[in-house]
Structure formats: C-alpha cells, structure tokens
C-alpha positions as CSV (number, residue, x, y, z in Angstrom):
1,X,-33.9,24.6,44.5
2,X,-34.3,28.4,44.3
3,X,-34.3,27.8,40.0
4,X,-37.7,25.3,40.3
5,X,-40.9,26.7,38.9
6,X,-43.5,24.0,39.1
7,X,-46.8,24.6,37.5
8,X,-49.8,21.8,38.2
9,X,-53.2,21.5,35.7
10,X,-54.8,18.4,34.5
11,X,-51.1,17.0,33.8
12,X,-48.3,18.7,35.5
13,X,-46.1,21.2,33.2
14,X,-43.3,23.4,33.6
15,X,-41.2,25.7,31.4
16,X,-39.1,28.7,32.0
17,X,-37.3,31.2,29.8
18,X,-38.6,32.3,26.2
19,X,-36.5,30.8,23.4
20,X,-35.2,34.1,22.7
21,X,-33.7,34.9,25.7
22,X,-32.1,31.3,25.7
23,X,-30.0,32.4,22.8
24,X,-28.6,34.9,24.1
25,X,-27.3,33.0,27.1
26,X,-24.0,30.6,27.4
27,X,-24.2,27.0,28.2
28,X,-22.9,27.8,31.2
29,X,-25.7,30.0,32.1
30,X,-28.9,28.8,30.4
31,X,-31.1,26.7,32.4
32,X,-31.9,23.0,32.2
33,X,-35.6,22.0,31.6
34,X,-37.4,19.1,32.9
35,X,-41.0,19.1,31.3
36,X,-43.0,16.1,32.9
37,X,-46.5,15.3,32.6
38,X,-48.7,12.6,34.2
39,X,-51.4,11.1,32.0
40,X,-55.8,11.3,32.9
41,X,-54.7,13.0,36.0
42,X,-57.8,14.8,38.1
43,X,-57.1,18.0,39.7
44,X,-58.1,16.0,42.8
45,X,-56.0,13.6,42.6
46,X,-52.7,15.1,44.2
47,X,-51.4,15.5,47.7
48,X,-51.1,19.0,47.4
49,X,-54.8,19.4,46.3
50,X,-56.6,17.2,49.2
51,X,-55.7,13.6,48.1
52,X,-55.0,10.9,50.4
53,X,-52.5,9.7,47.6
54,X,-49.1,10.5,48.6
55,X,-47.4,12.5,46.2
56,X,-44.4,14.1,48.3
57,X,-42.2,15.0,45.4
58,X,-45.0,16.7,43.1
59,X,-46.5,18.9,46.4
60,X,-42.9,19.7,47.5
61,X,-42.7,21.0,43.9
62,X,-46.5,22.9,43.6
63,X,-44.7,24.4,47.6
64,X,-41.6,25.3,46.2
65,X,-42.5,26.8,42.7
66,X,-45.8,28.3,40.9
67,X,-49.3,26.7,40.7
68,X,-51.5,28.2,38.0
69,X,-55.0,28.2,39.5
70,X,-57.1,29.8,36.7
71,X,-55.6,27.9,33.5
72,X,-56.8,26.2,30.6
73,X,-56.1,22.9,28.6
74,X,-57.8,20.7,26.9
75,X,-59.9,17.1,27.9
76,X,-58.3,15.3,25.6
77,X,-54.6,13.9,25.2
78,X,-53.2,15.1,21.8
79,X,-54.6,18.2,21.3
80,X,-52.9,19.3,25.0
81,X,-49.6,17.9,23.9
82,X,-49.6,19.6,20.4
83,X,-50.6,22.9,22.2
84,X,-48.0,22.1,25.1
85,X,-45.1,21.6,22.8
86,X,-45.9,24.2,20.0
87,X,-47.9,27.2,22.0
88,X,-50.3,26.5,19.3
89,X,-54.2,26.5,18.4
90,X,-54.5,23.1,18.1
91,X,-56.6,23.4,14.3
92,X,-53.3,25.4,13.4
93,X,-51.0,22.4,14.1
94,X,-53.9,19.5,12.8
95,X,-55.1,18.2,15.6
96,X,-58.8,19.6,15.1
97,X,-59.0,15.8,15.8
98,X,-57.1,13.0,16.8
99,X,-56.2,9.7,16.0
100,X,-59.3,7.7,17.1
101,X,-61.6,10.3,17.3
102,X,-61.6,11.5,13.3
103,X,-64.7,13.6,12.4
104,X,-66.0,12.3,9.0
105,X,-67.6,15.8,7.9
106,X,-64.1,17.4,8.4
107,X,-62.3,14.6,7.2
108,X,-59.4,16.3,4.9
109,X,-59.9,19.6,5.7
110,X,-56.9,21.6,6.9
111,X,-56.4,21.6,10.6
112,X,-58.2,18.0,10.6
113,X,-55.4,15.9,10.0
114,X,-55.2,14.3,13.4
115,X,-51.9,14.5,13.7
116,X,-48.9,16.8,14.2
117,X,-48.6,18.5,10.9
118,X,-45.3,21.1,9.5
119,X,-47.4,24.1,9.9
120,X,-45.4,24.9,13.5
121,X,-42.5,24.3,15.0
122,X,-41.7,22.6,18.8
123,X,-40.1,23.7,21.1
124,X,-37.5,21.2,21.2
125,X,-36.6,22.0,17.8
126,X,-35.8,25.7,18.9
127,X,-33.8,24.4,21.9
128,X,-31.9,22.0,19.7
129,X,-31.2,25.3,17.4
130,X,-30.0,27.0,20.2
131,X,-27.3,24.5,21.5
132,X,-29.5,22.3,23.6
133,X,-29.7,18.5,23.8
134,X,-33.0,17.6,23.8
135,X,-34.4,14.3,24.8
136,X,-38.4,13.0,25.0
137,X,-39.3,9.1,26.7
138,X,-42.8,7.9,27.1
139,X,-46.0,9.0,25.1
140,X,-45.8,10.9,22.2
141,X,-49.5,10.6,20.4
142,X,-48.8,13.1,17.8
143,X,-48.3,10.8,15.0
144,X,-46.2,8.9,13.1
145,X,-48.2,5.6,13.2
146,X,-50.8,4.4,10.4
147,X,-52.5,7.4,10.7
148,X,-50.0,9.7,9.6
149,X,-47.7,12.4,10.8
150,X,-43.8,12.2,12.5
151,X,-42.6,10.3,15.7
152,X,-40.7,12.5,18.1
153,X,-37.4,12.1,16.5
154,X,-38.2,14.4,13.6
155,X,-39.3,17.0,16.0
156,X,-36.2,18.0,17.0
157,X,-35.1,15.2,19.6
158,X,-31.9,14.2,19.9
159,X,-32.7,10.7,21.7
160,X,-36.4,9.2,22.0
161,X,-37.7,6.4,23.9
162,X,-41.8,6.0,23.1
163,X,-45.1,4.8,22.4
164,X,-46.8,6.9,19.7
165,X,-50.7,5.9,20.4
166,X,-52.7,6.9,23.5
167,X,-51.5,3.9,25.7
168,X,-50.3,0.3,26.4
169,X,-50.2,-1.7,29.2
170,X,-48.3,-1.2,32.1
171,X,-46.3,-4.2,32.3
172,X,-45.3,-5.4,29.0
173,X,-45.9,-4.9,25.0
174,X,-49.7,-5.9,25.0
175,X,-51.7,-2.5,23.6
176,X,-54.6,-1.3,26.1
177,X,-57.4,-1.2,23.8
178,X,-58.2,-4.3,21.8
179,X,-59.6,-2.6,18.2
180,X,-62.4,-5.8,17.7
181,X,-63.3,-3.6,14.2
182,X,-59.7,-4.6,12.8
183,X,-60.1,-8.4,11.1
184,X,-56.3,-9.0,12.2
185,X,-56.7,-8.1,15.9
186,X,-60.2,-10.1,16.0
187,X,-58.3,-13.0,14.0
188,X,-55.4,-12.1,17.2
189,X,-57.6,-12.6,20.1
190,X,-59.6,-15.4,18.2
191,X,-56.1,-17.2,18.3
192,X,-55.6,-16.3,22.1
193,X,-52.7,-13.9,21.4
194,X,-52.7,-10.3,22.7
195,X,-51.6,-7.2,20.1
196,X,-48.4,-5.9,20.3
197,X,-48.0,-2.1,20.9
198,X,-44.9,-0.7,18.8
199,X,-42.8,1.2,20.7
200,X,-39.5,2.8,19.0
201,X,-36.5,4.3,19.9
202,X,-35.3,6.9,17.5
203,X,-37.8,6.3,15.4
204,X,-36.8,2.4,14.9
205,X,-38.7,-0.3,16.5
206,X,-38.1,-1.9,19.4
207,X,-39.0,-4.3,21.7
208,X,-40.2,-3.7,25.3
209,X,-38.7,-5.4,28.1
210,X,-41.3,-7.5,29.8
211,X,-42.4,-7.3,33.8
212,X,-41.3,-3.7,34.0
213,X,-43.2,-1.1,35.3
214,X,-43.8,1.8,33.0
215,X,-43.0,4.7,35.1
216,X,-39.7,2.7,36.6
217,X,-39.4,1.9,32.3
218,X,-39.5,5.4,30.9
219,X,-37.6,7.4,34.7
220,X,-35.1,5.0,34.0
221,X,-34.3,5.4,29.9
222,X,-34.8,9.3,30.2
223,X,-32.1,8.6,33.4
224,X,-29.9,6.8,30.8
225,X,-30.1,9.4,28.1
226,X,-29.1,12.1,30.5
227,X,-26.2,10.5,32.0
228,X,-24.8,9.9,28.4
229,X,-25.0,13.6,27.9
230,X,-23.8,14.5,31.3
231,X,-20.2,15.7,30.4
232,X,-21.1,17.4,26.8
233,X,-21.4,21.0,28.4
234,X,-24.8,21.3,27.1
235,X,-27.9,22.0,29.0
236,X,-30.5,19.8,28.4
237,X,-34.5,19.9,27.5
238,X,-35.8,16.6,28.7
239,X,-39.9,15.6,28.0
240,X,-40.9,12.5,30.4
241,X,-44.6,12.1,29.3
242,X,-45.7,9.5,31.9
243,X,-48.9,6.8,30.9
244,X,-49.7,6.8,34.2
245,X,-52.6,6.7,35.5
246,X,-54.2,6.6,32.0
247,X,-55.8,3.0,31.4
248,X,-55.5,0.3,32.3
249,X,-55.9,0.3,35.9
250,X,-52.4,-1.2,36.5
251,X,-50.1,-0.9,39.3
252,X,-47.7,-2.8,42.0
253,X,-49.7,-4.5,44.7
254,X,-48.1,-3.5,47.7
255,X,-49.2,0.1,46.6
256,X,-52.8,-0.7,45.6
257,X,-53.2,-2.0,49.4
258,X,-52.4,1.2,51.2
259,X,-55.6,2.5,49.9
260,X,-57.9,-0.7,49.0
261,X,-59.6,-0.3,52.8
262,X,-60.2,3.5,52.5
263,X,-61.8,3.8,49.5
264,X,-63.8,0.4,50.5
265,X,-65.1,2.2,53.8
266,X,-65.8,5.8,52.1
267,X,-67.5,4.6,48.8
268,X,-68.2,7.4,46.2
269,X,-70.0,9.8,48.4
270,X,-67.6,9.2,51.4
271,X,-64.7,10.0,48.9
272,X,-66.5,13.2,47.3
273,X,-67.2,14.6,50.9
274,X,-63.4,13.9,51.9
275,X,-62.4,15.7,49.5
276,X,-64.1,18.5,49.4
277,X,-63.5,19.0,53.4
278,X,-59.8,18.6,52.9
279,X,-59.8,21.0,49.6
280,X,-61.8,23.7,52.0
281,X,-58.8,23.2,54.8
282,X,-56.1,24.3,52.1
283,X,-58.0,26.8,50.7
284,X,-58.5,25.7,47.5
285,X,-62.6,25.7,48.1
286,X,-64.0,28.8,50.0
287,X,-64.7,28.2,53.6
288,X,-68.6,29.0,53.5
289,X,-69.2,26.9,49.8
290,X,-72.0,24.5,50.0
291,X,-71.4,20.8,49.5
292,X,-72.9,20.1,46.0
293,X,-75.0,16.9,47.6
294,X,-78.1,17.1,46.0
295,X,-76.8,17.1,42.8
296,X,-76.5,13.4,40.4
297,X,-74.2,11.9,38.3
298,X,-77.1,9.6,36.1
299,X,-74.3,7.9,34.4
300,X,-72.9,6.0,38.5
301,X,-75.3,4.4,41.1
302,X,-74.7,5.5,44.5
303,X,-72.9,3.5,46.7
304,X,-75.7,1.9,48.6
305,X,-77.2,0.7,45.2
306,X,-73.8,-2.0,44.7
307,X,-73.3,-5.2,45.9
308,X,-70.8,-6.2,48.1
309,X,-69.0,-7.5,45.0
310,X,-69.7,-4.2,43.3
311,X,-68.5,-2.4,46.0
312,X,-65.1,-4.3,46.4
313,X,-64.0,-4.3,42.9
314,X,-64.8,-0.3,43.1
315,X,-62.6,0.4,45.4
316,X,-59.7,-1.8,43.9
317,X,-60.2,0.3,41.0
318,X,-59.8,3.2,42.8
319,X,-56.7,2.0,44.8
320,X,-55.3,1.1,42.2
321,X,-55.4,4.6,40.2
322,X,-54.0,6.2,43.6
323,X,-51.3,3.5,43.6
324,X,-50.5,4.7,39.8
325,X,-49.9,8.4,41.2
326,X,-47.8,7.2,44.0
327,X,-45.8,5.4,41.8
328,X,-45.0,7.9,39.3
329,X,-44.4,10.5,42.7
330,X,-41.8,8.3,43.4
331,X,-40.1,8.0,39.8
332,X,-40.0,11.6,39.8
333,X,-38.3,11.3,42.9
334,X,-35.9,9.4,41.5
335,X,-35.4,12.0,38.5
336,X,-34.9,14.5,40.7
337,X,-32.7,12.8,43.5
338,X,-30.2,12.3,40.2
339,X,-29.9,15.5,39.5
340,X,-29.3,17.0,42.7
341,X,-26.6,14.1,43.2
342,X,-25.0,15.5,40.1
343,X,-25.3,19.5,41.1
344,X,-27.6,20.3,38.4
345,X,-30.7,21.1,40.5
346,X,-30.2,24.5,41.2
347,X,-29.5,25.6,37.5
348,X,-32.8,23.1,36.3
349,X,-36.6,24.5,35.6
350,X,-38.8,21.8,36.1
C-alpha cells in the first residue's frame, strides 16, 4: 500500500500527482486515483480522531498515508466540491451561492450563478485528456437540475451514476426534503405520495432500485464501472461522493444498536467529555487544554433538561449517524478489498 496518500478534513479527500506530470507518464506507470468523500461528516466523528464509531478502513488509511491537520474547506456542500474538483475560488467557478441558498441582492451577478459554470475546468476533464478513464457515482450538486448548470457527464466523465441535488433518502427514490413552497409537491403530499428524487445515469434518467442501501448502491455501481474498464490498459480516476451521513438519519438496524445504549448512558455532555479525553490520548488536543465546560450552546438543552422520551429518541439519532459512518467504513472496504484482489492497490492514490 506503499502508493496510498490519505488525507482526512470535514469529508475525506485524496489526490496525488499534478496533471502535468501525469502526461508525461505511460499508462503503465501513472497512478490510479480513488477520490472519496463522506457527506456532513464532523472531524469527530472518525475512529482515528477519538470516535467510538468504528471506522477500520478510513483510520488504517489516515495510519498509512497523510492527514492534513491545519486545512481549510468550506461548511457547505457545493462550494467544497466545486473547489475540490476545479482548485478553484468558488465565485470564479459560480458558486458564490448554491442551489437552495440563492442570495437575491447578487442574484445574476457573475460568480452567483449557483452552479458549476464554464469558467474552469475539472480535473476529470484533464485526466480524460490525458488518457484516463474517468468515472464519478453518488452526489454531484453542481448542477444540471432546474436551476441550471451540467450533470457530471459533461465534466469530463466517462460513466456517471448520481443524484444532482444535496440528498435523497437512503433507501429508495423519495427526496429528503419535502419543498411545501412548490404547489405540486404540496398537491404530492396532500395526495399521500412522496416526491421522487431524479437520479441519472449518463446524464439520462433512471430509476432507483428500491430497499437498497445507498452506500452498498453507489460502492457497488462505481465497482461495476471499474470492472468494465479493468482490461482497457488505462488507469482510472474514479469520484465516489458518498450521502452518507448527510440527512436523513437513515441506516441498517443491526448497526444503529451497537451504539443506541452508549450514547443513551453518556447524553450530550457524557459524549463531549468522551471525546475530548480520547482526542487528548491521541494527541490531537494538548495534554494540559482545559475542558471547555462552562461554555453553552443556547440553541440545545442539556441533557438533564429532556425527558426520558427526549432522551431516547436523542440517542437513536445519534446511533444512527454513527451506524451511517460504519456503514460507509465498510463500503470502502469493499472498494478497496477489490482492488487489492485485482493487484491494482499498490499503483492506486486514494
């Protein structure tokens, strides 16, 4: 695994030689590139950063590879990925704002389109110019839907597999956020029906299979699109943009039970204490730094203030986020497990 480079921030990123000198190499000799990265994801929230969520695969990585530890990204979703795929400031590249969060004053200004607009280029396209196969599955959320701009299959990917707004459910078609200010959706839920999030594959409309999982959905189509590459000679950039743990708070049962009792028994301040203990074991806190207890978040009550009820549904919440980060662990397990099987580990960046 001596070619893995593993970078963690706020979603999990990886790249490794510029585009130039990937030119200049043969297919033989130029690197595959794995980008992945997990969706609402606290710095916390990791194995390798004092979680009890067990994420083997992404600490064995952040072990193995490079953690940034002074960084910076974004807080919100496109603007990280336009900057992520283009190296761009995102007011450069349109995405001054986004999608559902258009600011009226700069409404049709340059840089304010809210989506992904042809005043860059992305990476994949380079790649693609240089020989690569290039491949992107899960969330794209750089345009191409009512508000404008391109799906991922005019940036310079080969095969896509993907949702194009900020999330859907976890399990099947229905969108995460019911829009009640849209007379169709309210007309919709009125009628008892759920929405329908599009999803597309190469940029035509598809439907999603029902009762799957979303990380086992998008590991297993990018898994499909590599094997029918396998034997082309070309290396490969593949994007896996997971929606996990972004909303809704969906995940398999048997996960969200490991952890329902523990977060039950520590409630909020339990948890925040927990953590910042193990964080100061690693080293990722200084040994002599105070715990921050007198300070208040006014928008939470503490623990003590909820009901029994209160207190239950909190910490099935919270299982349930650290069952989501388990489960994608274990999908990029998967991911990885395949190419190792097929001798491409050593010669991948991830």
């Amino acid at each position: 695994m001596r070619f893995i480079i593993s970078i963690i921030v706020m979603a999990y990123v990886i790249l490794g030689s510029s585009v130039g000198q990937l030119y200049a190499q043969t297919n033989e000799s130029r690197p595959n590139i794995l980008l992945i990265v997990g969706d609402d994801i606290g710095f916390g929230d990791l194995g390798i950063s004092g979680s009890v969520v067990r994420t083997p695969n992404l600490d064995r990585l952040a072990q193995q590879g490079v953690t940034f530890t002074s960084f910076h990204s974004s807080p919100v979703c496109s603007v990280t990925r336009g900057m992520l795929l283009t190296g761009n400031n995102p007011i450069e590249i349109g995405l001054g704002a986004f999608d559902y969060a258009l600011y009226p004053p700069a409404k049709g200004s340059p840089g304010y389109e809210a989506y992904l607009t042809r005043t860059t280029v992305t990476i994949a396209e380079l790649l693609k110019d240089s020989g690569y196969r290039t491949y992107m599955v899960g969330k794209w959320h750089l345009g191409g839907t009512a508000h404008g701009g391109e799906g991922p299959h005019e940036w310079g990917f080969d095969r896509s597999y993907a949702i194009y707004t900020g999330g859907s459910n976890h399990w099947n078609q229905g969108v995460f956020h019911i829009d009640m200010h849209d007379p169709e959706v309210v007309a919709m839920v009125k009628a008892g029906k759920v929405p329908k999030e599009p999803f597309y594959e190469d940029g035509k409309e598809v439907d999603r299979p029902s009762g799957i999982y979303s990380d086992d959905l998008y590991t297993s189509k990018m898994l499909t699109y590599l094997e029918q590459g396998r034997e082309s000679g070309k290396p490969f950039f593949a994007y896996l943009a997971y929606t996990t743990a972004h909303a809704p708070l969906q995940a398999p049962d048997f996960l969200i039970e490991k952890y329902y009792d523990h977060y039950l028994e520590a409630g909020f301040e339990g948890l925040k204490r927990a953590r910042f203990k193990s964080q100061k074991a690693i080293g990722l806190i200084p040994k002599d730094a105070p715990f921050p207890g007198k300070s208040k978040n006014r928008l939470l009550r503490s623990w003590s203030q909820l009901s029994d009820e209160e207190k239950r549904r909190q910490a099935r919440m919270m299982a349930t986020y650290s069952a989501m980060m388990e489960s994608q662990d274990y999908h990029i397990g998967i991911l990885l497990n395949y190419l190792h099987e097929n001798g491409q580990i050593d010669n991948t960046r991830v």
